[in-house]
C-alpha positions in Angstrom: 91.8 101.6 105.2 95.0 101.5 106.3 96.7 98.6 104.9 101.0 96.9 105.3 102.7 96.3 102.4 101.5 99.3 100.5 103.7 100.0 98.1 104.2 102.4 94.5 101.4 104.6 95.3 100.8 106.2 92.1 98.5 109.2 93.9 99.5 111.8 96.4 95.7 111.4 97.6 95.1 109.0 101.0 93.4 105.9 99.2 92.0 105.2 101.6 89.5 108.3 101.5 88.5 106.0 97.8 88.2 103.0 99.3 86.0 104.1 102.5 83.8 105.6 99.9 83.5 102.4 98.1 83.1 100.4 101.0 80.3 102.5 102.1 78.6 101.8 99.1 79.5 98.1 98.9 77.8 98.1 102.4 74.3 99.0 101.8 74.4 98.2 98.1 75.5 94.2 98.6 72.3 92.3 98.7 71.9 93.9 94.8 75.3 94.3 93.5 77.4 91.0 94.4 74.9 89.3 91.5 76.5 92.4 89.3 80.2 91.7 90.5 80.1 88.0 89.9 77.1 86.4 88.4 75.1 83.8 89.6 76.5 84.7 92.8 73.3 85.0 95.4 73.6 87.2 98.5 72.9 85.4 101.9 74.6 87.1 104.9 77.8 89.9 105.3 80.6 88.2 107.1 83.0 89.8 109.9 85.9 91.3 108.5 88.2 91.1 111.3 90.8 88.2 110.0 94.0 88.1 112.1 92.6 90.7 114.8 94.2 93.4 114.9 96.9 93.1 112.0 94.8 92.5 108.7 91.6 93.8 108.2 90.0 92.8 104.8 87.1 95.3 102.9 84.3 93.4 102.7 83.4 89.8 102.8 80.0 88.2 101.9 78.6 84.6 102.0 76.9 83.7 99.2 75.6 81.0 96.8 77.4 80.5 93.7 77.1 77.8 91.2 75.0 76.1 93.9 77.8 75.9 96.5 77.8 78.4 99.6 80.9 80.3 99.2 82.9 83.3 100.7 82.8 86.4 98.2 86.3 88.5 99.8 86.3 91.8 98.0 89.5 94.1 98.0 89.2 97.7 96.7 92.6 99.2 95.6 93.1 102.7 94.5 96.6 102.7 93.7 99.2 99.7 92.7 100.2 97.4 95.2 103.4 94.9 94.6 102.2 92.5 97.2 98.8 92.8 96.5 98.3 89.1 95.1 100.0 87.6 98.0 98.1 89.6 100.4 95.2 88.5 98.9 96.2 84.8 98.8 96.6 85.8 102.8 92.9 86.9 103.4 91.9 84.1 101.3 93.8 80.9 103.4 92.3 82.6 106.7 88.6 82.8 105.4 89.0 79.1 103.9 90.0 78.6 107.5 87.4 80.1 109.6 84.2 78.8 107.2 85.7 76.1 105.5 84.3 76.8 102.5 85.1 78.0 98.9 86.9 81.4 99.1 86.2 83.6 96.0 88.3 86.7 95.9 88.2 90.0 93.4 90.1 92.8 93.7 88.1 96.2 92.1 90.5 98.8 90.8 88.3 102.1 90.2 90.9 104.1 89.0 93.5 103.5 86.4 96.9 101.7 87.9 98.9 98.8 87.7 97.2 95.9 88.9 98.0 92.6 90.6 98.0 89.5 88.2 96.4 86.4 89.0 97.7 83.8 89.8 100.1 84.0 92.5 102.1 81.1 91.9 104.9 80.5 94.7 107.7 77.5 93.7 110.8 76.4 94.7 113.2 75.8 91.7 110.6 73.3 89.5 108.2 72.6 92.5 104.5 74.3 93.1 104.0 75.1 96.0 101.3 77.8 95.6 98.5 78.6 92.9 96.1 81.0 94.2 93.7 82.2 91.2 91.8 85.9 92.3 89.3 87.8 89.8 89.8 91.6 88.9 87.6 94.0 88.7 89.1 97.1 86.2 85.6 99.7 87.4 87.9 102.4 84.4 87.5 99.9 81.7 83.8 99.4 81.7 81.0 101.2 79.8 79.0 103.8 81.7 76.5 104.1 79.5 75.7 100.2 79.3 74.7 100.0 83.0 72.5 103.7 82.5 70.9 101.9 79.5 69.5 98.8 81.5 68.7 100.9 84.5 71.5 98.8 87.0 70.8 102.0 89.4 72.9 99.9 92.2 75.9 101.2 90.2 75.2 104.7 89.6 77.8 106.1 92.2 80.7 104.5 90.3 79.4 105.4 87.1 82.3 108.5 87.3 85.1 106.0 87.6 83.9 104.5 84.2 84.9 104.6 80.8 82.1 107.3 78.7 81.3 108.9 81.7 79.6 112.4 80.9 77.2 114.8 82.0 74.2 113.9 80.0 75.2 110.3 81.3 75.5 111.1 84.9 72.5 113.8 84.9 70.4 110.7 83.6 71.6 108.5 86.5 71.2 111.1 88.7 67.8 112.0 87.4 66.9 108.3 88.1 68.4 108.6 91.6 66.7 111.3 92.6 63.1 110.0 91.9 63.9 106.2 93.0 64.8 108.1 96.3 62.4 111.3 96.4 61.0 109.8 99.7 64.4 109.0 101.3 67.0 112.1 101.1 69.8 110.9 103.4 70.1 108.0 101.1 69.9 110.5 98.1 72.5 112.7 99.4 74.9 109.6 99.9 74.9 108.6 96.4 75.8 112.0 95.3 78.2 112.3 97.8 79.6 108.9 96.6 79.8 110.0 93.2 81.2 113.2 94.3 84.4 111.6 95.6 85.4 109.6 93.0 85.0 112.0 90.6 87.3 113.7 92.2 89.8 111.6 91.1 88.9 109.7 88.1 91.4 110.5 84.8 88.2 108.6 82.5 86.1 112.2 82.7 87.5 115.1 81.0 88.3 118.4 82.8 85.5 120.3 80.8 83.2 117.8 81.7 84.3 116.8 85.3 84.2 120.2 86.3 79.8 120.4 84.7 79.1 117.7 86.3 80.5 119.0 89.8 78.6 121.9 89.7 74.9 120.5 88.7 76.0 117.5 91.5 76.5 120.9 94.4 72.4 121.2 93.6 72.0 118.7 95.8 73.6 120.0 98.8 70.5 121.7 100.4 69.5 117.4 100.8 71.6 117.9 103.5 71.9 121.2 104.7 67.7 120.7 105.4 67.2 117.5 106.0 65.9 116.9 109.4 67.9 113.9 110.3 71.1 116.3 109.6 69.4 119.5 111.1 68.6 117.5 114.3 72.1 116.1 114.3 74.1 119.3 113.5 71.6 120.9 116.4 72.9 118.4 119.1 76.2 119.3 117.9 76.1 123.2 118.2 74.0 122.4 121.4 76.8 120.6 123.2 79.3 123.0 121.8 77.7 125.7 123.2 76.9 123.7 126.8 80.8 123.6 127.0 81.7 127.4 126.2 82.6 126.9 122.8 79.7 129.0 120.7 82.1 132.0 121.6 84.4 131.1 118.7 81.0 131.3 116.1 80.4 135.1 117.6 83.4 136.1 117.0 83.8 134.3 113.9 80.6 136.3 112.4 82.3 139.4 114.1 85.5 139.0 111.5 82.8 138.0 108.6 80.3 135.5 107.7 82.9 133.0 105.8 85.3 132.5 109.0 82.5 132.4 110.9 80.6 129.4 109.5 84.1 127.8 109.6 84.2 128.4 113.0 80.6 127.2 113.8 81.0 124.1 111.3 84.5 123.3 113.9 81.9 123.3 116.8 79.8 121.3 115.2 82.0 118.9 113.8 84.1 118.2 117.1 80.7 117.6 119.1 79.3 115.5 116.3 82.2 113.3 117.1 81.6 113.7 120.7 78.2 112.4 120.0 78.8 109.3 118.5 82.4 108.6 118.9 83.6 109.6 122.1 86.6 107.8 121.7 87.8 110.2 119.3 87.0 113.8 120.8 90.4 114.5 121.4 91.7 113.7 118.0 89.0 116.1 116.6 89.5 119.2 118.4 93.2 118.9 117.4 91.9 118.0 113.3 89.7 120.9 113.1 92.1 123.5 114.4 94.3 122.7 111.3 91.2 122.8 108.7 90.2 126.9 107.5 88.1 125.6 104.7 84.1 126.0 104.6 83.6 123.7 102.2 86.1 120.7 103.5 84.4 121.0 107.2 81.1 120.7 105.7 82.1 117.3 103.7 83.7 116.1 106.9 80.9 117.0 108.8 78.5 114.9 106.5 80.6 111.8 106.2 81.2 112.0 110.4 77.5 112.4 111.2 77.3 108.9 108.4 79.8 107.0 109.0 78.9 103.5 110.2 81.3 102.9 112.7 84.2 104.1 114.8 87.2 103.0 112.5 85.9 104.4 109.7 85.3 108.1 111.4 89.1 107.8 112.7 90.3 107.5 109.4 88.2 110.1 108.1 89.4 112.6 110.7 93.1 111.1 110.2 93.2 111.6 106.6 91.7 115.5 106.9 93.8 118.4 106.4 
């Protein structure tokens, strides 16, 4: 999510590729996790998160019952430090108190180690307060992996890598578990992995030997979705309106110069009329991504998170950020 202010990024990687990732699983995980987050907090309904349409846009924001009271539960995810992150939050939190008129809890989640915002904001003129605005903060790289595998909180398997004690007997447990809670319901499989996949990526609380295990027994799970009918029906339509418009040339003479240019040139046709499909908004700004992107493997992950993503913004940014 592309966010003003942004400041001391502490991470040549887009944060915002993190914080889609954690968004995504915010979104179908929230009717279990926001009693995980803050508890005694109850789930009753997701919010809109469009604030000051279009110039702030917050993550996610819940309403919920806490301590008996309906409240708003605003959650920020922040990858990298932020120097105006506790004023930007006071920001989101005034507007929300405005629109519902009701208690306004906020929490920042910082998955990866950085410097993070301090709460509270307090704003005064020489000896006089003007503002106190208290936030929570969540630090995911100082918790204990292995507490939430031992009681089974399966909700927060994907972050498990981002966590302190993260390893592969660890994560193959939680993965083990995932696997059989979702052994009727692959696409969902295939997310978490996916999910986990990311932010292993960048997570400094794994070690290298153990990072790099745990990638390679996560890439068993790839054939979830290289057969799984909803993603064989959907990369079908793709190739199928890639050929309609002339474009399955490209994949012949991709398999003419050899088998790995050409699955990068059929996973471009597919790709662009995935997006074609379901965000025709954006057609134009994939045909001139994919051009720039060689890689099997980075087309393929793209290709995934296009055909899943939940809505247009979230696709752009995914095609933005590619490279």
């Amino acid at each position: 999510m592309a966010k003003s202010g942004k400041q001391d990024s502490e991470d040549s990687q887009p944060p915002q590729q993190y914080d889609t990732t954690l968004k995504d699983w915010l979104r179908q995980a929230a009717g279990s996790v926001l009693s995980i987050l803050l508890p005694g907090a109850i789930y009753t309904e997701t919010l809109t998160i469009e604030l000051i349409r279009p110039t702030i846009r917050a993550d996610k924001v819940f309403k919920i019952i806490y301590d008996g009271m309906n409240c708003v539960f605003h959650i920020e995810f922040e990858s990298g430090s932020d120097t105006y992150m506790a004023s930007r939050m006071n920001a989101y939190n005034a507007v929300l108190y405005n629109d519902y008129h009701i208690p306004v809890i906020s929490m920042v989640i910082y998955p990866f180690r950085t410097t993070m915002a301090t709460s509270p904001l307090e704003v005064s003129v020489n000896t006089r307060d003007i503002t106190t605005f208290h936030f929570l903060t969540l630090p995911l790289f100082t918790m204990e992996a292995e507490q939430y595998v031992r009681n089974h909180v399966l909700t927060m398997y994907p972050l498990l890598p981002t966590m302190k004690g993260a390893n592969r007997a660890i994560i193959k447990q939680a993965v083990d578990e995932l696997a059989e809670l979702y052994r009727k319901d692959e696409v969902t499989l295939a997310q978490q992995i996916i999910w986990m996949e990311l932010l292993l990526e960048r997570t400094d609380t794994v070690p290298l030997p153990e990072k790099q295990w745990i990638q390679e027994e996560l890439k068993m799970y790839d054939p979830l979705w290289e057969e799984n009918s909803k993603v064989q029906r959907m990369r079908a339509e793709s190739m199928a309106e890639g050929k309609a418009e002339g474009k399955a040339e490209g994949l012949a003479e991709g398999k003419a110069e050899g088998l790995a240019e050409g699955k990068a040139e059929g996973l471009q046709i597919a790709l662009v009329s995935a997006v074609k499909v379901r965000f025709p908004e954006l057609t134009e700004l994939a045909q001139e991504k994919v051009v720039q992107i060689n890689d099997v493997a980075g087309l393929d992950m793209l290709l995934k998170h296009v055909i899943t993503a939940p809505d247009e913004r979230t696709a752009r940014w995914l095609l933005s950020s590619a490279a």
